[in-house]
N, C-alpha and C positions, 0 to 999 in steps of 0.2 A: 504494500500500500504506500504511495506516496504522499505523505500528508504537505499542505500546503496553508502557510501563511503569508498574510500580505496588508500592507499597509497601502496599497494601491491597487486599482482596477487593471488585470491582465489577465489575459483567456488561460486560467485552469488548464483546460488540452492540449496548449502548446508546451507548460513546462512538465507534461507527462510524457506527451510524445518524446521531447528532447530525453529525458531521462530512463523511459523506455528503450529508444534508441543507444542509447549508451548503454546500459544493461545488457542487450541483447548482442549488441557489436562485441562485447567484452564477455561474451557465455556464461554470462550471470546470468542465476533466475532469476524471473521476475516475477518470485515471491517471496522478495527481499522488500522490508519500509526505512525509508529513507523520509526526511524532512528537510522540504527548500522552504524559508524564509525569506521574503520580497520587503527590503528596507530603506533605510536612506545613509549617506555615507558617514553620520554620528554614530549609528549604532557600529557597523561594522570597522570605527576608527576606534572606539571601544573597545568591542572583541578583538580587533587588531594586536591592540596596545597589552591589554590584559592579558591573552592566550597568545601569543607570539615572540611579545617585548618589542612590537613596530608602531610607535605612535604616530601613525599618517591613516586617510583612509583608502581604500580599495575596492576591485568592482565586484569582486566575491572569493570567500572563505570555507572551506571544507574543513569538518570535525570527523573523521573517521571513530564509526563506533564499530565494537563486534561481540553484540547482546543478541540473548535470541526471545521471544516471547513468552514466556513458561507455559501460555494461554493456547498459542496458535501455532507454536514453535516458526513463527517466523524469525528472520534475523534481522537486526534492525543497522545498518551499515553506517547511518549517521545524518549530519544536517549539513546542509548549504546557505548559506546567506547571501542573499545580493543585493549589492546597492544600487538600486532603479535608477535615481541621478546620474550615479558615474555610468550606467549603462546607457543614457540619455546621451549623455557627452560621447562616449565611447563611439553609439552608433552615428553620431552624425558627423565625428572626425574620420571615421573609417568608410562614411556615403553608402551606408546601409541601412535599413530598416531598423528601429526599436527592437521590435516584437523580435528581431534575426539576432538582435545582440543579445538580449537575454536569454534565449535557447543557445545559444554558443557558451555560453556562461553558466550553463546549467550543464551540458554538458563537460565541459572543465571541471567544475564541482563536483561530480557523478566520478569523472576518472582520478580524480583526487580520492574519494571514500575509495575506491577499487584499489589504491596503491600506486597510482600513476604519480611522476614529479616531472620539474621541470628544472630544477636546481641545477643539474650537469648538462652538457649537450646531448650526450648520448641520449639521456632519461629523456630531457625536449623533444629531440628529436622523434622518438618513438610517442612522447604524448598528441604531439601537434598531428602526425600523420594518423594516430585514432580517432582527434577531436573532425578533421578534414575527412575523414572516413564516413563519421555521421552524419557530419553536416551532409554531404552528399546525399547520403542515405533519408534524411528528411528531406530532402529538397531547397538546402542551402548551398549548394558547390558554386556560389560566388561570394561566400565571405570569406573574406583575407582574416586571417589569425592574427592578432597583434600583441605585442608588449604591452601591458598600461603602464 
């Protein structure tokens, strides 16, 4: 189950799609729950700063969990935060859609709880070609992948 929060108005099915997408790119089930959070870049300059030790903010943050439900024995992999504003800015320096940044960034999120990094080149390199894998795979094979 994907549970989703938000502090703003965004189509629910696209940040399922995106995260289905990635699930299934990466042969995970998808009877794993995960939790995206849709916020503004105080809160995520917060968790930044708090869980990291990087007091700036950012367009989104993966919490890697590995619980399982005692109830439904699902596993629950963890949460995603994203900050809407900086995904605001992001899409319109990058000449792409809103709605295309934020499923880019969900999917990032998604390969981060799975154990993906981006810290070394090798690890980038192999993240960036999964994130451009999905995107394809939803129907994005024109967003450029960027640095923030």
């Amino acid at each position: 189950m994907i549970n989703i929060e938000s502090e703003f108005d965004f189509p629910k099915t696209l940040l399922e799609r995106a995260a289905r997408a990635s699930l299934t790119h990466q042969n995970e089930s998808l009877d794993v729950d995960l939790s995206i959070v849709l916020t503004d870049d105080t809160r995520l300059q917060e968790m930044n700063r708090d869980y990291l030790g990087i007091d700036a903010p950012t367009d989104v943050l993966s919490f890697p969990a590995s619980e399982s439900d005692p109830e439904t024995g699902s596993r629950y992999i963890g949460d995603i935060l994203i900050s809407i504003p900086r995904a605001q800015e992001q899409a319109i320096a990058a000449g792409h859609a809103f709605e295309s940044e934020v499923q880019l960034l969900v999917v990032h999120g998604v390969l981060h709880l799975l154990g993906h990094d981006h810290a070394e080149a090798k690890e980038k390199k192999k993240m960036w070609k999964a994130q451009t894998e999905i995107l394809d795979r939803i129907g994005l094979s024109r967003i450029e992948i960027r640095e923030s």
